[in-house]
Backbone as ProteinMPNN parsed JSONL, in Angstrom:
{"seq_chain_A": "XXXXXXXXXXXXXXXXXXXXXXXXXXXXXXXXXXXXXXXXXXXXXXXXXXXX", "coords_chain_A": {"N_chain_A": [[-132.678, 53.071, 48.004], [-130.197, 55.526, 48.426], [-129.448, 57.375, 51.367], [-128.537, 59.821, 50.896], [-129.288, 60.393, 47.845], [-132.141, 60.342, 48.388], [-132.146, 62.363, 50.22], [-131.604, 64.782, 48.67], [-134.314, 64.336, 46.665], [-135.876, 65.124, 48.363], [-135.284, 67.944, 48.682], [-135.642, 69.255, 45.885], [-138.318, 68.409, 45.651], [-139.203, 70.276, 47.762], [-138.271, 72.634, 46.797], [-139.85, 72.574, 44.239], [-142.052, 73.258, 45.127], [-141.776, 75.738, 46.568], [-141.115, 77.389, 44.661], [-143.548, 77.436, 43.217], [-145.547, 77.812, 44.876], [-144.231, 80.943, 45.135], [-144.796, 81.751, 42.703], [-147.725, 81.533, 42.695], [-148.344, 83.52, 44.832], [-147.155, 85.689, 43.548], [-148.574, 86.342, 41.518], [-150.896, 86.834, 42.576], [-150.697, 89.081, 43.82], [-150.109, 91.101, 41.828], [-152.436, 92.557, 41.446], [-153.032, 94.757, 43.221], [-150.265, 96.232, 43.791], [-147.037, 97.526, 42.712], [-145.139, 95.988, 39.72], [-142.162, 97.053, 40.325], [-142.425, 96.914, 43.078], [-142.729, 94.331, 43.697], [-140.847, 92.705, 42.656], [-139.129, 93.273, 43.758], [-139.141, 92.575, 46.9], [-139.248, 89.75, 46.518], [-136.695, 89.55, 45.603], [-135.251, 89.988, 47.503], [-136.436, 88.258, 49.672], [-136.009, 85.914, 48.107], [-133.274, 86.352, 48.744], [-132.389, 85.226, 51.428], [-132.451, 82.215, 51.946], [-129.631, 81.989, 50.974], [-127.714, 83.308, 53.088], [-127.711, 81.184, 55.013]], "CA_chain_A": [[-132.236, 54.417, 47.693], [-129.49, 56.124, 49.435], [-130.239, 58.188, 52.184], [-128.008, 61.1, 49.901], [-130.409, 60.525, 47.157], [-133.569, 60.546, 49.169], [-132.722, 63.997, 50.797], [-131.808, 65.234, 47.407], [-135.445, 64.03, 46.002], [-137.077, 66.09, 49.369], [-135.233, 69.397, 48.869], [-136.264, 69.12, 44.89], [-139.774, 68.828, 45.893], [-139.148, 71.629, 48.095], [-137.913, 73.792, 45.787], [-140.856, 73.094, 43.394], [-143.216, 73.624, 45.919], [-141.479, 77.044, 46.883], [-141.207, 78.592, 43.296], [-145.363, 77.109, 43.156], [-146.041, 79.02, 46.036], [-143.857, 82.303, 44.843], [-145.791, 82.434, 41.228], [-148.985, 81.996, 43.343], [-148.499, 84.909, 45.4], [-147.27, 87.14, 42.7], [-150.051, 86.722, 40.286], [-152.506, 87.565, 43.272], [-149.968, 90.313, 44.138], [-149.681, 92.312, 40.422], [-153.438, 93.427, 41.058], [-152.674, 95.261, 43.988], [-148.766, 96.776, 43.908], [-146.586, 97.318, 41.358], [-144.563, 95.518, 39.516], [-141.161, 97.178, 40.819], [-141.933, 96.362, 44.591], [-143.216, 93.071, 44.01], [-139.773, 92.011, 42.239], [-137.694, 94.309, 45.056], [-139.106, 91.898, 47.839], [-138.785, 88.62, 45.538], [-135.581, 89.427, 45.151], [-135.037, 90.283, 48.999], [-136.554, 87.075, 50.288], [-134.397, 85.046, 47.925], [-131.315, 86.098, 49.744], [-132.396, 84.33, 52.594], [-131.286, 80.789, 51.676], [-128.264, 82.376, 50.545], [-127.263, 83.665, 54.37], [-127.645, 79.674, 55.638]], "C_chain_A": [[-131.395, 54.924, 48.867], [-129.59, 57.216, 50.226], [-129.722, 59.412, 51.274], [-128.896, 61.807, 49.292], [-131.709, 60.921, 47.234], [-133.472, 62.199, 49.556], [-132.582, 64.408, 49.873], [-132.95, 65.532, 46.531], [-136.346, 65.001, 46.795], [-136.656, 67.398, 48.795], [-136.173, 69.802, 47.195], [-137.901, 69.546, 44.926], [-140.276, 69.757, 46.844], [-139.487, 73.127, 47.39], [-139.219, 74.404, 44.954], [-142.376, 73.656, 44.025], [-143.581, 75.459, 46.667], [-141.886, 77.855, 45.965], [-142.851, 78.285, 42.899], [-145.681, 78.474, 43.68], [-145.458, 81.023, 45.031], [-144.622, 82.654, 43.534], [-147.107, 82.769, 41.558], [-149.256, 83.79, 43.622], [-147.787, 86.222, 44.706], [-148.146, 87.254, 41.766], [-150.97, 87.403, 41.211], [-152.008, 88.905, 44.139], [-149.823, 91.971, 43.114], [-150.845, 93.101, 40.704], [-153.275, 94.59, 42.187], [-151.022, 96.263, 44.651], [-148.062, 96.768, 42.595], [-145.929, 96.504, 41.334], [-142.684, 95.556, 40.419], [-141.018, 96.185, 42.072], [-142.355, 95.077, 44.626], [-141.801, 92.379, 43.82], [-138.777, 92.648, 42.978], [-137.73, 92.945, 46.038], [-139.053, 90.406, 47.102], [-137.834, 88.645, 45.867], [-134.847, 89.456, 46.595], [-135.232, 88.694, 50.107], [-136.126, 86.226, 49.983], [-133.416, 84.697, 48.507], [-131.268, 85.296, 50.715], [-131.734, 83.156, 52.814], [-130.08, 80.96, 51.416], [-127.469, 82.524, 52.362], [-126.92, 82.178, 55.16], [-127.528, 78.991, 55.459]], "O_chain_A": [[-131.742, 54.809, 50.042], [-129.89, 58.224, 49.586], [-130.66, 60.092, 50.858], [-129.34, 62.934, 49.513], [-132.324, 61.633, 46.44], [-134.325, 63.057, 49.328], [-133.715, 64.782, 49.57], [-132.959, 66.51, 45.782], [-137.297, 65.599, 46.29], [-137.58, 68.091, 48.37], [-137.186, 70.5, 47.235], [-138.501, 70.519, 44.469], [-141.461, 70.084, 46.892], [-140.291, 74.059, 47.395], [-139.642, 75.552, 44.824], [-143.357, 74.22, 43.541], [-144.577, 76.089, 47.024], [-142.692, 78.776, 46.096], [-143.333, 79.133, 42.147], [-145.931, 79.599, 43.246], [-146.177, 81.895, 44.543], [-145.031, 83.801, 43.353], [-147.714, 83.749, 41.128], [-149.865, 84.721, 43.096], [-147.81, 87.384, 45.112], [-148.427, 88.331, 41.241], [-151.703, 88.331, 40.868], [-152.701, 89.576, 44.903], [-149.605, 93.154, 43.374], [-150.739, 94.289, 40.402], [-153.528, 95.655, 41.624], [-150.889, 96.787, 45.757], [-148.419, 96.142, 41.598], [-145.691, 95.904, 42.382], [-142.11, 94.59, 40.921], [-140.235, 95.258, 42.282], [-142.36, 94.592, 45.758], [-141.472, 91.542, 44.661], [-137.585, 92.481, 42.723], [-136.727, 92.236, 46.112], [-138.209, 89.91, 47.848], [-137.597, 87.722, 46.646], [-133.779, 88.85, 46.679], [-134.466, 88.236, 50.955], [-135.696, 85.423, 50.811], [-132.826, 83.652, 48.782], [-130.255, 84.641, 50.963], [-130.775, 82.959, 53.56], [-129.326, 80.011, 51.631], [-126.646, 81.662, 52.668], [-125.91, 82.095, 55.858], [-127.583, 78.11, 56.317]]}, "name": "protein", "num_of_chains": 1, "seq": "XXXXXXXXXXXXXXXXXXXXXXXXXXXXXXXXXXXXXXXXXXXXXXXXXXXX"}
């Protein structure tokens, strides 16, 4: 496998490991805050990868 491929296969299992994590911590987030600010900062910490 080409090294290309290979990092391709890590970020992937990144990714799914990220959006894991982010469904986690908004299900155990809804009982406690609302909906609005939960999907304000979602949407806030997104940008991040975007900047780099």
């Amino acid at each position: 496998m080409p090294s290309s491929n290979r990092t391709g296969s890590y970020y992937m299992l990144l990714s799914v490991i990220c959006f894991s994590m982010m469904d986690i911590l908004v299900k155990l987030t809804t009982k406690d805050y609302p909906i609005g600010e939960i999907a304000f900062f979602r949407g806030l910490f997104g940008l991040i990868p975007i900047f780099f």
